[in-house]
MDTraj code that builds the backbone (N, CA, C; nanometers):
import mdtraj as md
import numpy as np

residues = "UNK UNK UNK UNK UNK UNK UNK UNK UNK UNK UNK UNK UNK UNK UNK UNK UNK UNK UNK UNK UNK UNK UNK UNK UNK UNK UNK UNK UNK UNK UNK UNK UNK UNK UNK UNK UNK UNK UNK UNK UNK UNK UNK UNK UNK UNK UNK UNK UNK UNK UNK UNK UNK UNK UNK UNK UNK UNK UNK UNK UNK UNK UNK UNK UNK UNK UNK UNK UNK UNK UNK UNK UNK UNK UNK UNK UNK UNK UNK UNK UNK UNK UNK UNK UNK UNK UNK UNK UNK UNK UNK UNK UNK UNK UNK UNK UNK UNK UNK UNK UNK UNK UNK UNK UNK UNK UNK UNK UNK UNK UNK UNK UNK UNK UNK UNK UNK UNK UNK".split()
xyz = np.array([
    [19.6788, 0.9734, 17.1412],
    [19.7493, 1.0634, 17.2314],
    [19.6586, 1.1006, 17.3479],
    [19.6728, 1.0523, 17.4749],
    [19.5991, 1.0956, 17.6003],
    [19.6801, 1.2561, 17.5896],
    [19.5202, 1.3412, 17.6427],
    [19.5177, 1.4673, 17.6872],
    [19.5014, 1.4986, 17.8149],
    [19.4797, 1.6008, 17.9150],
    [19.6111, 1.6904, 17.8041],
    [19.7451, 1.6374, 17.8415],
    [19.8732, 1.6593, 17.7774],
    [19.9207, 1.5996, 17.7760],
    [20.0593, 1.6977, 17.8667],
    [20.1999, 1.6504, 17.9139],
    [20.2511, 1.7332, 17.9697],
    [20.2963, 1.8947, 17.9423],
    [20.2794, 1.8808, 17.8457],
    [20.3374, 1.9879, 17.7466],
    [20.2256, 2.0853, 17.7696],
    [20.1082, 2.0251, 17.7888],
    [19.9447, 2.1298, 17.7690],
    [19.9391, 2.1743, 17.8971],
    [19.9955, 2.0961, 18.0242],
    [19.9128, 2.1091, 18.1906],
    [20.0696, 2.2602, 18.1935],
    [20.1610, 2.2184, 18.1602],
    [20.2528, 2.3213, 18.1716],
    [20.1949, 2.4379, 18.1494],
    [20.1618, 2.4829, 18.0070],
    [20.1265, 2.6076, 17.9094],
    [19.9887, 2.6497, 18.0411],
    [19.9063, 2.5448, 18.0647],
    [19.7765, 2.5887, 18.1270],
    [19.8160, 2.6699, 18.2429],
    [19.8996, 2.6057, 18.3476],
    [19.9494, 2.6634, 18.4830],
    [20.0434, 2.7863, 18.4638],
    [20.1315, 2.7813, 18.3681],
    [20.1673, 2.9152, 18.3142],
    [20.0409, 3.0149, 18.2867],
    [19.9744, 2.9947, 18.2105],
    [19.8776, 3.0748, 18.1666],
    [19.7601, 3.1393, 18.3120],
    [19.7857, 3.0152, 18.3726],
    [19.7205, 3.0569, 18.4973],
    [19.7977, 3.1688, 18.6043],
    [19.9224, 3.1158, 18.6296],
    [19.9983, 3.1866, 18.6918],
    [19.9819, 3.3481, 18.6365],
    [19.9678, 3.3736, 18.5248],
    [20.0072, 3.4825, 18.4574],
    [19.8565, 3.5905, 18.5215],
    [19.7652, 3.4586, 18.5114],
    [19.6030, 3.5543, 18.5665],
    [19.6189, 3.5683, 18.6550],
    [19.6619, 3.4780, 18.7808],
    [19.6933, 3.5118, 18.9177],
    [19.7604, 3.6521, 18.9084],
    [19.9017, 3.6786, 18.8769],
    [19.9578, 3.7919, 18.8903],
    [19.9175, 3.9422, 18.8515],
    [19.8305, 3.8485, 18.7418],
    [19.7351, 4.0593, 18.7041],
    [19.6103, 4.0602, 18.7622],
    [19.5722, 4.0003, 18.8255],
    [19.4898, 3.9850, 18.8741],
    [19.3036, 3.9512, 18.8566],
    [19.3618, 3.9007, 18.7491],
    [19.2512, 3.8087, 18.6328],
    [19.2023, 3.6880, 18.6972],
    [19.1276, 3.6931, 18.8350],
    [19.0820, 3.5557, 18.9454],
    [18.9389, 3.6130, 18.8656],
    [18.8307, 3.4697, 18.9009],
    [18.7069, 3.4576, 18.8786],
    [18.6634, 3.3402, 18.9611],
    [18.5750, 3.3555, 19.1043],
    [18.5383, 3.2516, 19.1343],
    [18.4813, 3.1980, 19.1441],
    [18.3957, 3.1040, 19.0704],
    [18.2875, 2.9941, 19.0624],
    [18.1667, 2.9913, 19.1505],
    [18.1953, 2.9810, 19.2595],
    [18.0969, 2.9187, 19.4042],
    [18.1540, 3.0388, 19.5028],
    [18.1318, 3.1301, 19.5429],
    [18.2320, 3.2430, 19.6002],
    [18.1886, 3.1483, 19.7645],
    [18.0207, 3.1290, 19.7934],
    [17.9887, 3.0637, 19.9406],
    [18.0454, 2.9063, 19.9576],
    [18.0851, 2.8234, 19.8793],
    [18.1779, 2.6980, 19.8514],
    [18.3119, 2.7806, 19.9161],
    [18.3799, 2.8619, 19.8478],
    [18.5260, 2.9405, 19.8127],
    [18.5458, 2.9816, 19.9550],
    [18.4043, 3.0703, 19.9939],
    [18.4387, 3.0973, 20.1706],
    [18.4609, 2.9664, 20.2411],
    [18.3926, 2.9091, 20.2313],
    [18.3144, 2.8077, 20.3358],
    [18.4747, 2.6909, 20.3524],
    [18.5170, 2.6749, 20.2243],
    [18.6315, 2.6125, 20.2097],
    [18.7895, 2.6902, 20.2839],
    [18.8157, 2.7990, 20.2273],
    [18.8855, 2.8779, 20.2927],
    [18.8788, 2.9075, 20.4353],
    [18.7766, 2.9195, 20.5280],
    [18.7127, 2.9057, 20.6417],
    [18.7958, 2.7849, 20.7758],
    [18.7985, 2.6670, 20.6734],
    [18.8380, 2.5493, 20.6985],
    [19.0028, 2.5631, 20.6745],
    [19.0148, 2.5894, 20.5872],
    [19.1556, 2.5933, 20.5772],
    [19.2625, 2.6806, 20.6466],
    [19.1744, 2.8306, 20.6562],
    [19.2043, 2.8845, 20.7848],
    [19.2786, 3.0372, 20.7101],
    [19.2010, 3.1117, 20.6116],
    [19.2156, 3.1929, 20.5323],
    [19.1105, 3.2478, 20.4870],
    [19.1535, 3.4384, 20.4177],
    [19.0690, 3.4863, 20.4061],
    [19.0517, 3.5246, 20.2861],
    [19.0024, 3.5204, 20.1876],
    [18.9612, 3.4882, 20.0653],
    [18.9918, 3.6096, 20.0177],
    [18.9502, 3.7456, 20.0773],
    [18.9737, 3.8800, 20.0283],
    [19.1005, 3.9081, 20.0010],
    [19.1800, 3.8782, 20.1205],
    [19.2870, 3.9235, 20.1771],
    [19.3834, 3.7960, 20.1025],
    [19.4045, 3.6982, 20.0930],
    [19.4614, 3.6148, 20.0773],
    [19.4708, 3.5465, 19.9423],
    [19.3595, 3.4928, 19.9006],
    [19.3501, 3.4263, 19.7422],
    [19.4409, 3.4213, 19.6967],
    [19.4924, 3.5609, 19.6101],
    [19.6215, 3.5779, 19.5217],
    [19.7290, 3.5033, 19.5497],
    [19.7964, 3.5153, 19.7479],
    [19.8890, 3.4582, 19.7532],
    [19.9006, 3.2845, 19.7707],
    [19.7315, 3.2193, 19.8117],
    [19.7479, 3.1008, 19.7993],
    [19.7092, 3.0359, 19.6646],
    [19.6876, 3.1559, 19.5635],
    [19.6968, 3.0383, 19.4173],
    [19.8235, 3.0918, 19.4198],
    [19.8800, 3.1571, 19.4112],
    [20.0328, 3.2014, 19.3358],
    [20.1432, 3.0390, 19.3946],
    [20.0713, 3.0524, 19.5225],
    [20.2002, 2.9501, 19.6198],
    [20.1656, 2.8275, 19.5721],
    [20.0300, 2.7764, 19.5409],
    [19.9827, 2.6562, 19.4858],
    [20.0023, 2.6396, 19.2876],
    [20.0031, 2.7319, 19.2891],
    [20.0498, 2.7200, 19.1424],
    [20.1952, 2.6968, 19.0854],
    [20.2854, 2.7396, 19.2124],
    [20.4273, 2.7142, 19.1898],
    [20.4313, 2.6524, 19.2780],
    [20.3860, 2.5369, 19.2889],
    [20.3744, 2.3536, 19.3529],
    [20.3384, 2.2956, 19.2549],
    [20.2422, 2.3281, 19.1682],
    [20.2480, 2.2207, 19.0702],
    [20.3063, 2.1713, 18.9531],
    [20.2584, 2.0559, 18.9426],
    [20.3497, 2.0226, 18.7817],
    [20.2749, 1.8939, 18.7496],
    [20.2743, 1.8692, 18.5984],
    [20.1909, 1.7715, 18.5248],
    [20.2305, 1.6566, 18.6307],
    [20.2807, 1.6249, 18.7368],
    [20.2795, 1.4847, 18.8419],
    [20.1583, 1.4989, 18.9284],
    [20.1571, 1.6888, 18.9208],
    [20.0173, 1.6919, 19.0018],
    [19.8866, 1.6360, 18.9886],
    [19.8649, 1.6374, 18.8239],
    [19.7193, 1.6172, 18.7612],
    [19.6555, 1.4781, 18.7945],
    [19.5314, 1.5136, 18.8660],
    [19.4413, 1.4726, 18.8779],
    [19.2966, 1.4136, 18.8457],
    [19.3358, 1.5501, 18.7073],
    [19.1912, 1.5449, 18.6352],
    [19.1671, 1.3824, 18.5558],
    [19.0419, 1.4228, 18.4280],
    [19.0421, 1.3279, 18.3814],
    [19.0959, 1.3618, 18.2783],
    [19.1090, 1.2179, 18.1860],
    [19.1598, 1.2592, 18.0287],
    [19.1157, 1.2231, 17.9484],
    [19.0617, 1.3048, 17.8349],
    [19.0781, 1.4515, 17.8421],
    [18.9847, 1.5268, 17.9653],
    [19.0474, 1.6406, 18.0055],
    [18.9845, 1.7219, 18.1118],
    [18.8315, 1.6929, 18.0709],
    [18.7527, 1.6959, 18.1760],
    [18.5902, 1.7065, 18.1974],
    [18.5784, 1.8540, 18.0952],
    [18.4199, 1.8609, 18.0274],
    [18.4414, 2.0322, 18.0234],
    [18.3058, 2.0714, 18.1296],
    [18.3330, 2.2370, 18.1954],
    [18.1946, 2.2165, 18.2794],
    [18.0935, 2.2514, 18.1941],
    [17.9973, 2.2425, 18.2915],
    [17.8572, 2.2250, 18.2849],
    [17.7717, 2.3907, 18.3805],
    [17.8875, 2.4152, 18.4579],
    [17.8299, 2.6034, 18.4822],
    [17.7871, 2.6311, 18.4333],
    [17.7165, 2.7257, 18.4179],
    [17.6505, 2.8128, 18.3072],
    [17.8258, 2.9084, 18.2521],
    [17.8512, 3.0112, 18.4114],
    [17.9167, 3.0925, 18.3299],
    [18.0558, 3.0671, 18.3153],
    [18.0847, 2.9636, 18.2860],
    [18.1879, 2.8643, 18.2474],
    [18.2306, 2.7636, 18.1499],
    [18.0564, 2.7372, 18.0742],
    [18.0279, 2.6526, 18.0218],
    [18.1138, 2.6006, 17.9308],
    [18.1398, 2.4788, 17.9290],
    [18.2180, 2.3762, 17.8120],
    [18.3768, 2.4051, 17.8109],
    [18.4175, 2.4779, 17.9414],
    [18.5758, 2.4845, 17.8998],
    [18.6192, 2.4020, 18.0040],
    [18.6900, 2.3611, 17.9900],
    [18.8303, 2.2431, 18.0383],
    [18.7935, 2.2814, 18.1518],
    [18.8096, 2.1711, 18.2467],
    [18.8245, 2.1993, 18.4250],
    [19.0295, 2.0712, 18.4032],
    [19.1088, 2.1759, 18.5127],
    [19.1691, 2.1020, 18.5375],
    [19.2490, 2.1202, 18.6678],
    [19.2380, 1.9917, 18.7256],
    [19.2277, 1.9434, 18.8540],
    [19.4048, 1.9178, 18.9157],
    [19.4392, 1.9401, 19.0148],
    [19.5515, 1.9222, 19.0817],
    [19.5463, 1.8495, 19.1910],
    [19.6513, 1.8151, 19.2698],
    [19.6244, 1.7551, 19.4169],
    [19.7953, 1.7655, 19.4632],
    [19.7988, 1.8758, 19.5530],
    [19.9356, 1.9167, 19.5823],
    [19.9373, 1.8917, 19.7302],
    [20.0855, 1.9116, 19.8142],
    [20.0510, 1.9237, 19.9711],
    [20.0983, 2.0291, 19.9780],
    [20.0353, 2.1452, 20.0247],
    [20.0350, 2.2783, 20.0554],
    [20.1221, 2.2756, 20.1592],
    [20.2581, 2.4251, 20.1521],
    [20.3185, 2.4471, 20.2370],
    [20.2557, 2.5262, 20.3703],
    [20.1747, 2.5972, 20.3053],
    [20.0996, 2.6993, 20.3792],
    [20.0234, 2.6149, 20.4377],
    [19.9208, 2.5540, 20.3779],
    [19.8202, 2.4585, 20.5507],
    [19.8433, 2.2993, 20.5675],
    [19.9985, 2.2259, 20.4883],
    [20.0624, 2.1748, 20.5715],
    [19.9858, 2.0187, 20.5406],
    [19.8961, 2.0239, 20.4219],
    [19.7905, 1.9141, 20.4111],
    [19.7758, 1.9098, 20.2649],
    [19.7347, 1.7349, 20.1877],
    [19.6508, 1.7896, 20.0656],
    [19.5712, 1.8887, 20.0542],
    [19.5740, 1.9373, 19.9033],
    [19.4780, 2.0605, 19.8855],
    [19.4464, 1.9661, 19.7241],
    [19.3448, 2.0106, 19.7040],
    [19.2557, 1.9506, 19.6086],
    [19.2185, 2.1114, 19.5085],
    [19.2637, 2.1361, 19.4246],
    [19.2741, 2.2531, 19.3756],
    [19.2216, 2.2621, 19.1829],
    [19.1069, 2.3204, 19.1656],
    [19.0627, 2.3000, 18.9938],
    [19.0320, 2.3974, 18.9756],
    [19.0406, 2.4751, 18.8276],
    [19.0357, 2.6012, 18.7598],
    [19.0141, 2.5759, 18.6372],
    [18.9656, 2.6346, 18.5670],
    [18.9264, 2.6767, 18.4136],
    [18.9933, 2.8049, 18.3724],
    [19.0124, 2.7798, 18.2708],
    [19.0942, 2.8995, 18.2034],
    [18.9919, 3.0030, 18.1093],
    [18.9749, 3.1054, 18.0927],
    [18.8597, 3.2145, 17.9757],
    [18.9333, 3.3166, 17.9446],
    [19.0162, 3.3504, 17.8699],
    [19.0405, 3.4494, 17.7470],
    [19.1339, 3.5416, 17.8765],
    [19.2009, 3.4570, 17.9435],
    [19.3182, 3.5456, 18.0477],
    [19.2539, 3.5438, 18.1912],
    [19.1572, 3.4844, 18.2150],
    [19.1124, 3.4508, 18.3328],
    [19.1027, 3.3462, 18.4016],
    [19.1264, 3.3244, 18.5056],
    [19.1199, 3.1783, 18.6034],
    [18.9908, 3.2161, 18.6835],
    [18.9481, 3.1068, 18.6571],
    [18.8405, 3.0714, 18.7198],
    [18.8480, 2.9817, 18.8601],
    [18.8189, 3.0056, 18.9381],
    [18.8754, 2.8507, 19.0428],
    [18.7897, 2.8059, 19.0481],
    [18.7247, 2.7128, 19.0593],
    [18.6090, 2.5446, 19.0566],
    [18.6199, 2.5258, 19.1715],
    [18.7353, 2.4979, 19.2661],
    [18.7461, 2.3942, 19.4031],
    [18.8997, 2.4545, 19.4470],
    [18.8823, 2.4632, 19.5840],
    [19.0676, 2.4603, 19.6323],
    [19.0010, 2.4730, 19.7990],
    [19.0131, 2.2882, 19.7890],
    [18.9903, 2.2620, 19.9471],
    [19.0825, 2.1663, 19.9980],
    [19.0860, 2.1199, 20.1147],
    [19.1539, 1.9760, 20.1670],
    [19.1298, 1.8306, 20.0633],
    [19.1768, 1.7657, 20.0138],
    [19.1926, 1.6711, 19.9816],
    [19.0903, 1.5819, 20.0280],
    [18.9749, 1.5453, 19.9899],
    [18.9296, 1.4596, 20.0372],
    [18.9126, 1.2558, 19.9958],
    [19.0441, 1.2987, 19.8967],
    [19.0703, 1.1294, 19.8694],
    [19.0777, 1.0568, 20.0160],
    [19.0623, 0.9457, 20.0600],
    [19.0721, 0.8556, 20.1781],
    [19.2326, 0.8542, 20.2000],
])
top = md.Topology()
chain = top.add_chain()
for i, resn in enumerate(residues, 1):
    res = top.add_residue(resn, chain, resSeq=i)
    for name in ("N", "CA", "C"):
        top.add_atom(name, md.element.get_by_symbol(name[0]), res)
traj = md.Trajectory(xyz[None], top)
């Protein structure tokens, strides 16, 4: 059985969605997170919530990107849990967005949510 499988990327993005809305964000690289957002043309303080909420209800297991089974990271304060990866075209900046998060006990973590840089 390849992982995860549709049934799992569902439960995950639910589960994510749910941190987005209480406001259970955690972000990885916060100077990556600016530096990316910057580019994209948003403000991380002000904004975040509503561009995972809008990117999270874009995706769906057609999105996944990752590997299988998901990578686990290698962060320290992240260590060994699932990274899983998306690649949506954002309504809001109109372009691939390349978008990965980890999940911790009701928290999203975000990893990456930049432009697409497949060719």
């Amino acid at each position: 059985m390849k992982r995860p499988s549709d049934k799992e990327i569902i439960k995950r993005i639910k589960e994510a969605r749910e941190a987005v809305v209480d406001g259970r964000i955690g972000i990885l690289n916060q100077e990556a997170t600016a530096s990316d957002a910057l580019e994209l043309g948003y403000l991380v303080k002000e904004e975040l919530e509503p561009v995972l909420s809008e990117l999270l209800g874009l995706i769906s297991p057609d999105h996944y990107v990752g590997t299988r089974p998901p990578q686990r990271s290698y962060e320290r304060i992240i260590k060994d849990l699932e990274l899983f990866a998306f690649e949506v075209i954002s309504l809001r900046f109109k372009c691939p967005i390349y978008f990965k998060f980890a999940l911790s006990t009701g928290v999203l973590w975000l990893v990456s949510l930049h432009k697409s840089r497949q060719p």
